[in-house]
C-alpha positions, 0 to 999 in steps of 0.5 A: 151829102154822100160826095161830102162823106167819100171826101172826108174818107179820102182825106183820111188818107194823107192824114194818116200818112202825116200823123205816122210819118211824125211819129216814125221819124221820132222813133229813128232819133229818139236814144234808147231803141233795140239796138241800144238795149241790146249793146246795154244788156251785153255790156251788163252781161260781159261785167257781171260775170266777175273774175276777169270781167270785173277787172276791165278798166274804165277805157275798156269797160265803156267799150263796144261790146259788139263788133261793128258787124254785128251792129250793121246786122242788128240794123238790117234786122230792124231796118235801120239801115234804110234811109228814113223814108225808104224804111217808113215806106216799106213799114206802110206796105206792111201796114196796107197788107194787115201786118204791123209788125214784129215786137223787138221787145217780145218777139212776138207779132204786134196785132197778136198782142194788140188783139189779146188787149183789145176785148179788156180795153173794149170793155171799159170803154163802152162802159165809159160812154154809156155813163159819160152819155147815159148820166151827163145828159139827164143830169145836164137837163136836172140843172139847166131846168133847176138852175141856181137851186140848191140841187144845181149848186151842190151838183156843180161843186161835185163835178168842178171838184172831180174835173180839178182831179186827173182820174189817175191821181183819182185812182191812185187816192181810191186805191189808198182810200178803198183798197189799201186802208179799208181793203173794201175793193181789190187793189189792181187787175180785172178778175181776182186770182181764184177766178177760174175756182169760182161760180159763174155768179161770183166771176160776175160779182168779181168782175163788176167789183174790180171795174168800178174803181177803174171806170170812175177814173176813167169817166170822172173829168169827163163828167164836167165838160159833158154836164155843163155842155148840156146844161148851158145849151139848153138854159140856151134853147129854153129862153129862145123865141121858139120854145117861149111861143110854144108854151105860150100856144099852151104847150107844156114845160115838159113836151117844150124840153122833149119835143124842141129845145133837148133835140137841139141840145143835143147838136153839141153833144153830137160833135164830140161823141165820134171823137171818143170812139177812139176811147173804146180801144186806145183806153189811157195809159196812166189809169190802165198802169195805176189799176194794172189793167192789161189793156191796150193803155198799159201796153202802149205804156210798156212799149213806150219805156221799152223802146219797143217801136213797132207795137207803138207803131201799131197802136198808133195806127188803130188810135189815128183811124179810129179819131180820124173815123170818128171825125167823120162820125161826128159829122154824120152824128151832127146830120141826124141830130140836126135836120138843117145841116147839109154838107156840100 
């Protein structure tokens, strides 16, 4: 198993390499980059100063602003007078020494930014797992052994309703809903504005009351897929050879569920729980712009409109390590759910 693990953490390698190197070369042709924005804000700037610049015709006012000496500084500076692979290259030796960058947007170092994110992205989504696992998995046991009650059938219309609906179009319709027509919960951010004046009782209360909008979208179509997984999985064990001699030996309903069909239920449920810890930071980028949180998914959201390449880059880099590790986790989950598993 150790050798099956050392393999999967090597390949982690060249996939990585592929996954960026897609993403790098999009930003070299996709329109609108730093150097874009710059000629575009100069240009804005040279015809809003009235009088004389208000006056260029349309030949000239469509002109370069800059000079073509400034332009081939401004490439230098952003290494965009590289060939593509010599510039992707030199970015992956600054990522293997721990740096990600420097933002064309802010100026600013990108795992600077990145760091400040972290803890509020960290937070919901924690938060997020414990009710996606902590929920689904009891509710999932309640309607597989209350199948076709009313319980199973009121519960499943619950879940199918909430999976239909994108949880930022769910939090946009509670915001409406809650915040603005009835003005019961906050309409945006993590902490109110008279936060730093209040007790520590309060900042709690606060705290909890601003994140229960934002963790219902983001766990709502979670939800389905999790519940009925486990549902039909152990509906599955529950009528196997296995559990059937066990109660016939004299076992009881519960102790059958507990002590045999739930551990292998649970095999399934094991596969997907490496692929969320990408969750736990990358959070989503519409929930996070809907509830103006200022987490990792609003800064992705903001770097992608702004063009602003290298911190796109830098969370690419943290979200594909961590859905790469948490392939291997998955695995490993598998392994010690499920005693007869053995990778070779």
């Amino acid at each position: 198993m150790t050798a099956y693990f050392i393999r999967r953490l090597l390949l982690v390698i060249p996939t990585f390499i592929g996954i960026t190197i897609m993403v790098f070369t999009i930003t070299r042709f996709v329109p609108g980059g730093p150097i874009e924005r710059i000629i575009s804000d100069t240009r804005a700037m040279q015809t809003g100063h009235g009088g004389s610049s208000s006056g260029i015709s349309a030949g000239s006012g469509s002109s370069q602003p800059l000079s073509e000496e400034q332009i081939q500084k401004l490439k230098a500076y952003y290494g965009f007078d590289k060939p593509l692979l010599t510039s992707y290259f030199v970015w992956l030796s600054k990522v293997i020494r721990g740096d990600l960058g420097i933002s064309t947007r802010y100026q600013d170092p990108v795992w600077d930014m990145i760091r400040e994110k972290i803890p509020v992205s960290l937070y919901f989504g924690i938060l997020s797992l414990f009710m996606i696992y902590g929920v689904c998995i009891p509710l999932g046991m309640a309607k597989a052994v209350r199948h076709k009650t009313g319980f199973d059938n009121i519960t499943s219309m619950i879940i199918f309703t909430g999976y239909a609906i994108p949880g930022w179009v769910a939090g946009v319709f509670m915001l409406v809903l809650f915040s603005s027509r009835f003005d019961v919960f906050p309409l945006g951010g993590l902490v109110s504005e008279s936060f730093n004046d209040i007790t520590l009782f309060e900042k709690i209360t606060d705290i909890l009351w601003h994140t229960l909008l934002p963790l219902i979208s983001y766990v709502i179509g979670s939800f389905t897929v999790m519940t009925l997984l486990m549902k039909n999985t152990l509906m599955d064990h529950l009528s196997s050879d296995y559990v059937r001699t066990a109660l016939a030996k004299g076992l009881s309903f519960e102790n059958a569920i507990l002590k045999h069909a739930l551990q292998n239920s649970l095999i399934p449920i094991a596969t997907s729980f490496g692929n969320n810890i990408s969750i736990l930071l990358t959070g989503s980028f519409l929930i996070e712009k809907v509830f103006n949180i200022n987490g990792m998914g609003l800064l992705g959201y903001e770097s992608i409109l702004d063009r602003d390449y290298p911190v796109v880059m830098g969370i690419l880099v943290i979200s594909s390590l961590l859905f790469l590790l948490g392939n291997i986790l998955s695995d490993l989950c598998v392994a010690l759910v499920d005693p007869r598993v053995r990778f070779k």
